[in-house]
N, C-alpha and C positions, 0 to 999 in steps of 0.2 A: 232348414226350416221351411222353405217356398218348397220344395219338394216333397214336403210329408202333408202339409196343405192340401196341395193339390192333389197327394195321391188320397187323400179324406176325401176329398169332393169327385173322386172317381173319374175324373178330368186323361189320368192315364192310359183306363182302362178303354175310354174311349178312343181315343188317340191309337192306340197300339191294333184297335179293332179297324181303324179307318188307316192305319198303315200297311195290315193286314191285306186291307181290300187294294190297293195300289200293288202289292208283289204280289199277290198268289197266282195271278195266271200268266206273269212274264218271266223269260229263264232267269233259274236261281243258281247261286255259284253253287259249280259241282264240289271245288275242295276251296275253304275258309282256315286260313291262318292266323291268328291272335297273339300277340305282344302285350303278355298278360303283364299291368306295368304297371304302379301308383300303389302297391300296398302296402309300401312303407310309412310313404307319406299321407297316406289314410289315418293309418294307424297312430302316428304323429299328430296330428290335427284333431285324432277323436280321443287323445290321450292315454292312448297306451302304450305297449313297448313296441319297436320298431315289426321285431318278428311276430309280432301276434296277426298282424294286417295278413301274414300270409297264411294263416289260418282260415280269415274269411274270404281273401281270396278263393282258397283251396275248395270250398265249400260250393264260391259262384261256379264253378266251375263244373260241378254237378250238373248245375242249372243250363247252363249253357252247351252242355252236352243233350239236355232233356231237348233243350229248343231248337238243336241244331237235326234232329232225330227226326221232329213232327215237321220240320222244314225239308226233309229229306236230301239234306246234304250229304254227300256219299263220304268225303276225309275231313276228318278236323286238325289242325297241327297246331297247337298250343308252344309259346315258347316260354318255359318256366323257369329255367335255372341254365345263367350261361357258362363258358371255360374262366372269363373276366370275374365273373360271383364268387368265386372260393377264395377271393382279398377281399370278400367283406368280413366280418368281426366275426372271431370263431366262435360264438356260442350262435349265433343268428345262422350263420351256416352248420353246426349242427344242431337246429332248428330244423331246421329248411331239412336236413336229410332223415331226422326221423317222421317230418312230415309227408315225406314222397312214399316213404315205406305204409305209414297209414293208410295213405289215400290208395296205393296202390293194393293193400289189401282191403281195401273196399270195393276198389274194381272188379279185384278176384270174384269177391260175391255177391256184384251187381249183378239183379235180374234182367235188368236194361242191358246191359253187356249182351249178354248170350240168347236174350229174346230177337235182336236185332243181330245177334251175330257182328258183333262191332269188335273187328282185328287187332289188338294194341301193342302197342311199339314206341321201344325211349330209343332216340336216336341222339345219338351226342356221344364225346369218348366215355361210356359207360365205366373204361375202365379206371377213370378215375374216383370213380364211387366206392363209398364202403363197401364192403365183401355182405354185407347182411343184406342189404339194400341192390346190389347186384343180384341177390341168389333172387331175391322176390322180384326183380322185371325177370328174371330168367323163368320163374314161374308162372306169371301172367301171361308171358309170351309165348309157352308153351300151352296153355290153355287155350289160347285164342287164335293159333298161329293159323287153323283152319279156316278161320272165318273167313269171309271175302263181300261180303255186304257191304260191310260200315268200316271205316279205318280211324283210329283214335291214335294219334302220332303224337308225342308228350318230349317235347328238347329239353332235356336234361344234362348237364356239362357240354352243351352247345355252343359254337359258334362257327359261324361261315367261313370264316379262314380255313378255320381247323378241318371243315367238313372237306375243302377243296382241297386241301393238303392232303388227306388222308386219301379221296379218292384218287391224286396224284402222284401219292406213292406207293398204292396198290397197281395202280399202272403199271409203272417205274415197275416192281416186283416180277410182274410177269413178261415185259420185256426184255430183264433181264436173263429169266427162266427161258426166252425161249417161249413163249406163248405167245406172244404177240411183238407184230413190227410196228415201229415208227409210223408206217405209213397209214396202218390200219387205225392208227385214232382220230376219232371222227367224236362229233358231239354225242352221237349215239350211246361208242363209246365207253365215253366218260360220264352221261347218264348210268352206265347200268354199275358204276361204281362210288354214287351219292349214297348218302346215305339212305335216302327216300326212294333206292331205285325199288323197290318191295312196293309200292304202291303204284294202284294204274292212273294217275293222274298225278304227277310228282310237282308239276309247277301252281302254286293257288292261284283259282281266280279275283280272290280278292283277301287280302291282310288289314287285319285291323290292328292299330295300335291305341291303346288306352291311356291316361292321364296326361294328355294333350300335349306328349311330347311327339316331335314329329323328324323320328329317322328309324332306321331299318336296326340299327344296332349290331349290326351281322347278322340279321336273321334271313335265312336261307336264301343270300346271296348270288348261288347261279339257278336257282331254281325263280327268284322274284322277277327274273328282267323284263315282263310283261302283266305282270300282276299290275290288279288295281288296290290303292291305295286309299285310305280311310283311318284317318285321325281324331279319335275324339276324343273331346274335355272333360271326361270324366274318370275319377279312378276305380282298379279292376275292382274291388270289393263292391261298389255303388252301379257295376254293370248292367240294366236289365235289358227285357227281351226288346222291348223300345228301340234302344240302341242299335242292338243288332238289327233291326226290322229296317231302321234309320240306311245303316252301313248298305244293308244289302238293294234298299232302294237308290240308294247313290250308288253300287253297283250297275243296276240296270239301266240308270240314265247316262251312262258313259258309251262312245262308241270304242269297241273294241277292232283297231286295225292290224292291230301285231307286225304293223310298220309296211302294211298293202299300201 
């Protein structure tokens, strides 16, 4: 209620112009990752069914690509749907999977896609996805694979274990092949076999998590060990560009040493 008030009395809009003026001439994070996280309990609170919340989530998410575009962030990394999510209740996760296929063909025909040249990429064990819903990132990402502008990176059957495992047994593979020694792994490496090694800035400068829970949850675990961190009390549907404007000012007032 105190928040549609004051979005009446335009109190926001002010606000978001005078946060504006505070970050627009100090560096802004080149890649922003997001723990898109409270749309259950949205949805619970605003009386509907648990999976609908991800619906509007699905939606801010638009939004948050639009804002993330005119702030000229170069990657975005979205964490949507983890490997731990497929033990929630199977109609909500086949919820959750004919929503990714939506949205994902809305991406296909997003103008904003291809005018910015914005790259897209599910990373996570894709191959635990439906076969319908595999065939469509396999066509998005075919669409977009030339791009090199903007990068829209979407964690779908995600998690950090899983991600270090996998680049650890593609290692393991080629050693055993015969492609590489022991000796030659180096953090390098084992970067170029993350799953984010496709993108030129793989570690974020700054992660946000939403609905005011405050831990990483596996999310991109050897890629986070210098990122800055940014928690807030609100859930992902009630998102706005505020917030972010907020995150990214607490960004800039951090010094950044990387352990100099």
């Amino acid at each position: 209620m105190l928040r549609t008030i004051l979005s009446l009395l335009g109190i926001y809009k002010i606000y978001e112009k005078w946060l504006w003026h505070q970050i627009k001439n100090q560096s802004k994070p080149e890649h922003i990752a997001i723990i898109l996280d409270g749309n259950r309990r949205w949805a619970q609170e605003s009386g509907l069914e648990p999976w609908m919340g991800h619906y509007y989530g699905a939606d801010k998410t638009k939004d948050v690509l639009k804002w993330c575009l005119d702030l000229d962030v170069k990657s975005i990394t979205l964490y949507a749907f983890s490997t731990e999510n497929f033990q929630r209740p199977q109609k909500e996760v086949e919820k959750l999977m004919e929503l990714f296929k939506e949205k994902l063909q809305e991406i296909l025909e997003s103008e904003e896609i291809h005018k910015y040249k914005v790259r897209v990429k599910v990373i996570g064990r894709v191959n635990l996805l439906p076969q319908s819903l595999q065939a469509m990132i396999r066509e998005v990402e075919e669409k977009t694979k030339d791009y090199d502008e903007r990068f829209l990176n979407l964690a779908i059957a995600y998690g950090g274990r899983a991600e270090i495992v996998d680049a650890t047994r593609k290692i393991a593979q080629k050693v055993v092949a015969g492609e590489l020694s022991p000796e030659e792994i180096n953090e390098e490496v084992f970067e170029q076999h993350l799953y984010t090694a496709f993108l030129p800035k793989q570690d974020p400068d700054l992660i946000i998590r939403t609905s005011g829970e405050e831990r990483l949850s596996g999310f991109l675990l050897y890629q986070s060990a210098y990122s800055e961190l940014c928690f807030l009390d609100v859930y992902w549907p009630e998102f706005r560009r505020i917030d972010l404007l907020r995150a990214i000012r607490t960004f800039q007032k951090r010094k950044r040493r990387f352990g100099k």
